[in-house]
C-alpha positions, 0 to 999 in steps of 0.5 A: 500500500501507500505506506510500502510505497512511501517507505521503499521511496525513502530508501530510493531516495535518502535525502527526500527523507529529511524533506519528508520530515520537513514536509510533515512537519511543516504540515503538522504546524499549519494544522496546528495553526488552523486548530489555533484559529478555529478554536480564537474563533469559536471563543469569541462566537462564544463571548458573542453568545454570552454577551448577547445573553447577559444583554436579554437577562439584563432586558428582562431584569429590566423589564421585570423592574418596570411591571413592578414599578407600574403595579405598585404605582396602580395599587398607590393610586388605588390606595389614594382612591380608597383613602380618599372615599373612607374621609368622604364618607367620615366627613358625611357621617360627621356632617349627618351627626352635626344635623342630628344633634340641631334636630334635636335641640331643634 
């Protein structure tokens, strides 16, 4: 096979066998060199991902902040309502009593 054939070209010919080993090297570092890159850029993919997912909890985070600020605000409003209609109803029970009172001494 090809591994025959490569060891019987290598004793053919000695000195392609340290061009050999240099080629092998040489293809070895560039293999080595693109698993350096695929792997820089798969980490920055990542980092991309990452930063893009703190951004969309941070949005939520947010938005979650937002409905509560808004929900406490409406249950203020209501609460202001609530309190505002109990001193209507105080100042009409006082002002009923007061007219009771001139009736009976009417």
């Amino acid at each position: 096979g090809a591994a025959e054939a490569a060891a019987t070209d290598a004793q053919a010919k000695p000195k392609s066998v340290a061009a050999e080993r240099e080629r092998i090297k040489a293809k070895m570092a560039e293999v080595r060199e693109k698993k350096r890159l695929a792997e820089e850029a798969a980490a920055r993919e990542a980092e991309k991902r990452r930063v893009a997912s703190a951004k969309e909890m941070q949005k939520a985070a947010t938005r979650q902040q937002e409905l509560k600020e808004a929900r406490e605000a409406r249950e203020r409003k209501k609460a202001k309502k609530e309190e505002a209609a109990a001193l209507q109803r105080v100042r009409e029970q006082i002002k009923r009593d007061k007219e009771e009172r001139k009736k009976r001494r009417g």
